[in-house]
C-alpha positions in Angstrom: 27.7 27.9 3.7 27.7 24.3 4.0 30.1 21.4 6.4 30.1 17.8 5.2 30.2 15.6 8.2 30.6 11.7 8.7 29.4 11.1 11.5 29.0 7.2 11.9 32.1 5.6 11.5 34.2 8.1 10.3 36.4 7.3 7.4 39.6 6.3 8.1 39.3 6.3 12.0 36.3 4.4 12.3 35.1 6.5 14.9 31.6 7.6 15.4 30.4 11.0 16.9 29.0 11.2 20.2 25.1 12.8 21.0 26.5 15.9 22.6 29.0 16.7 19.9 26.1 16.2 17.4 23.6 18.6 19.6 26.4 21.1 19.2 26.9 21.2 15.5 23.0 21.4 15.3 23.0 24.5 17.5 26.3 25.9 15.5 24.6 25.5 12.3 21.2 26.8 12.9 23.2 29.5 14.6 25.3 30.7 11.8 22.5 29.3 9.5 24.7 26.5 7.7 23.7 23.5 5.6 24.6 20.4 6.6 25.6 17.4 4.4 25.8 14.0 6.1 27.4 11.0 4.8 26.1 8.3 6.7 26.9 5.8 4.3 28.5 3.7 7.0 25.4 3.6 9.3 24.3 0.0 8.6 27.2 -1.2 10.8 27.0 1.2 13.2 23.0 -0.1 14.6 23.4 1.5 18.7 25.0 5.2 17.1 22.9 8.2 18.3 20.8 9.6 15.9 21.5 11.1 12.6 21.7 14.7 12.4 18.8 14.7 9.9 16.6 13.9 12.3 17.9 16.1 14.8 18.0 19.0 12.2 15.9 18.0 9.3 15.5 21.5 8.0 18.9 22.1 7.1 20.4 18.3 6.8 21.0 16.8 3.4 21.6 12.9 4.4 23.0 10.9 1.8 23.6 6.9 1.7 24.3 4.1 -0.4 23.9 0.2 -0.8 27.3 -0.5 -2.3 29.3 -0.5 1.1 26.5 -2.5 2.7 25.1 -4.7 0.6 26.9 -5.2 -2.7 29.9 -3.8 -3.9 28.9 -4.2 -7.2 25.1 -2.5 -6.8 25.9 1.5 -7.2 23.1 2.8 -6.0 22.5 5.8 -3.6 19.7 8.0 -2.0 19.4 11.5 -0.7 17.3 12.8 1.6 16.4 16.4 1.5 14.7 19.3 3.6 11.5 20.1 3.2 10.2 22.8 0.8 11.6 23.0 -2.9 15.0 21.3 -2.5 13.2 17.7 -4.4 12.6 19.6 -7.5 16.0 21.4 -7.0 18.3 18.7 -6.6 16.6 16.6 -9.1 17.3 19.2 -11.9 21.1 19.6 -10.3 21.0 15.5 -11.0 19.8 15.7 -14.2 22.0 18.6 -15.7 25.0 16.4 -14.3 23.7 12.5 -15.7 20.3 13.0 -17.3 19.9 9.2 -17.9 22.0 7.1 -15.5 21.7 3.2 -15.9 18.3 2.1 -13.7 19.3 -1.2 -13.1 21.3 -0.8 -10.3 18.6 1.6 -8.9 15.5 -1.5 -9.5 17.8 -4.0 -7.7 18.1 -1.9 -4.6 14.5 -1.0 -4.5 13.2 -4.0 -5.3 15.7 -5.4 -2.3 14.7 -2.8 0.0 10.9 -3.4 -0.2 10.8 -7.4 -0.3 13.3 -7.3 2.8 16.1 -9.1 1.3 18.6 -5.7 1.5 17.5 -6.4 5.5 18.4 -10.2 5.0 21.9 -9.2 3.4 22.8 -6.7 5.6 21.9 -9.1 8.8 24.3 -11.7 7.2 27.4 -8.7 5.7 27.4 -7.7 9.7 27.7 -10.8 11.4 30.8 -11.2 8.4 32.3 -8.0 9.8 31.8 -8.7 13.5 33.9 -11.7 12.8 37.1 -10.3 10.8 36.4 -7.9 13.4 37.0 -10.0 15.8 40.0 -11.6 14.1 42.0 -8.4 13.8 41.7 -7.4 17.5 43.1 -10.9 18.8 46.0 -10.8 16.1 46.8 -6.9 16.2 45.7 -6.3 20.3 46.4 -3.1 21.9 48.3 -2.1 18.4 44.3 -0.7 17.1 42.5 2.2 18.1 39.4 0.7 20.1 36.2 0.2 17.8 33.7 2.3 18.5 31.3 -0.7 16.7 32.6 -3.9 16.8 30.6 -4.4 13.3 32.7 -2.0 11.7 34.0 -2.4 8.4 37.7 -0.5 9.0 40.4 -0.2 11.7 42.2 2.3 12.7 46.2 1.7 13.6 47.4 5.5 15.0 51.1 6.3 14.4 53.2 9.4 13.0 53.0 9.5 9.3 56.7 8.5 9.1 55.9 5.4 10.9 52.5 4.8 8.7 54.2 4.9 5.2 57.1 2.2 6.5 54.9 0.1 7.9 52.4 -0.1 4.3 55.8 -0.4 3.0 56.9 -3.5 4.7 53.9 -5.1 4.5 53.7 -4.7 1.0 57.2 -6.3 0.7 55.5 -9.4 3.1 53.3 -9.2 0.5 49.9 -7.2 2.4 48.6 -4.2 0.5 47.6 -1.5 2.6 45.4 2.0 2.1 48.1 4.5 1.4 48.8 6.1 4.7 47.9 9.6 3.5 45.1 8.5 1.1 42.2 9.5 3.4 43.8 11.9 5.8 43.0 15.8 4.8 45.3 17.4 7.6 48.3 15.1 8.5 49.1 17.5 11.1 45.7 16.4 12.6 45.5 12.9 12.3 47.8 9.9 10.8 47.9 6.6 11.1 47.1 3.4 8.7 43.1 1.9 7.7 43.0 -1.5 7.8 39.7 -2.7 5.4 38.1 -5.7 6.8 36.2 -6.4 4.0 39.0 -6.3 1.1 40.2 -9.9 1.9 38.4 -12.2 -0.6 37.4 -14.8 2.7 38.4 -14.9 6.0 41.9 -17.1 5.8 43.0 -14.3 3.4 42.4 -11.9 5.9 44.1 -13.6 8.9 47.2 -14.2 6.6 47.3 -10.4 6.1 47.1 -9.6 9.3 49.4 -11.4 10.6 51.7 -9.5 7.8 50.3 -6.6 9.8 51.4 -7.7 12.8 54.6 -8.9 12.1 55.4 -5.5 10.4 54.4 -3.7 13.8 56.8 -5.8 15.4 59.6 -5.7 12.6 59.8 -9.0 11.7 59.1 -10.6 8.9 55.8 -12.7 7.4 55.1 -13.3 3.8 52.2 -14.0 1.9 49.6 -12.3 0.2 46.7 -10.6 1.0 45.2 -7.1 0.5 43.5 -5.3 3.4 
């Protein structure tokens, strides 16, 4: 009744999903009259992506967001937009049976940031961050990463078997680089493996080029030890 899609930098590949592909999962879904759910909680990095799907099917789209992988970890706050007709009033009782009175705090914060335009001026400033480590990891790791599909995303994708991907987190831990388990965010191994490298983990970027030189030096089985966690 229902597919959850991520279609803007797809988590753990990072990559995004093209117009036509999107046009086509419209068409299937008003077809076989499905409800979509899109996480587009990544879309802030992703500014030249074609539109979302809710607003090339807005009657059957649930989009849902966030500010705490764009602007502040720390700020859990999060937004849904519905379809139109009674679905408000529906989900809002669904959110209410579940956490009747969540903390508002977080939830002022991110308003108040969104309407004065300092989430803009934050979000400006986290994407030129990312463009850089960005930038970092393709001249250390080269051909060894996927090609970005935004180079202001916040995650890399290295493909390999799965074999491959759980001795190379293991190595690197060893060198003293914590990687995202190899079969954390994969659903199908038989469809996709490979190892995420987070760009935004590392506490600056000299802890991030130390770790990914761990990285690198892993790929090529040698050995490079310090500490970092990406």
């Amino acid at each position: 009744r229902a597919v959850y899609l991520l279609p803007t930098l797809q988590n753990p590949t990072g990559r995004i999903m093209g117009a036509t592909r999107r046009g086509e999962i419209v068409a299937l879904a008003r077809r076989l009259d499905l409800w979509l759910i899109e996480d587009d909680v990544y879309g802030i990095y992703a500014p030249d992506a074609p539109p979302p799907l809710a607003v090339l099917a807005p009657e059957r789209t649930f989009h849902v967001s966030g500010v705490s992988k764009s602007l502040a970890p720390g700020l859990r706050a999060g937004f849904l937009m519905v379809p139109p007709g009674d679905f408000f009033e529906r989900v809002l009782r669904a959110v209410r049976a579940l956490a009747y009175a969540p903390p508002s705090f977080g939830g002022m914060i991110a308003g108040q940031w969104i309407e004065d335009g300092t989430a803009d001026q934050i979000a400006a400033e986290v994407r030129d961050e990312v463009t850089a480590r960005m930038a970092l990891a393709r001249r250390i790791l080269g051909p060894a990463l996927e090609a970005p599909a935004s180079l202001s995303a916040p995650h890399l994708w290295l493909p390999m078997a799965e074999l491959e991907a759980e001795r190379l987190a293991g190595r690197a831990l060893r060198a003293g680089a914590e990687l995202t388990p190899p079969g954390a965010p994969v659903v199908e191994a038989g469809l996709e493996t490979g190892v995420r490298l987070c760009l935004g983990a590392a506490r600056d970027r000299e802890d991030l080029e130390r770790g990914l030189h761990i990285v690198a030096a892993a790929l090529a089985g040698t050995d490079a030890r310090s500490s970092a966690v990406i």
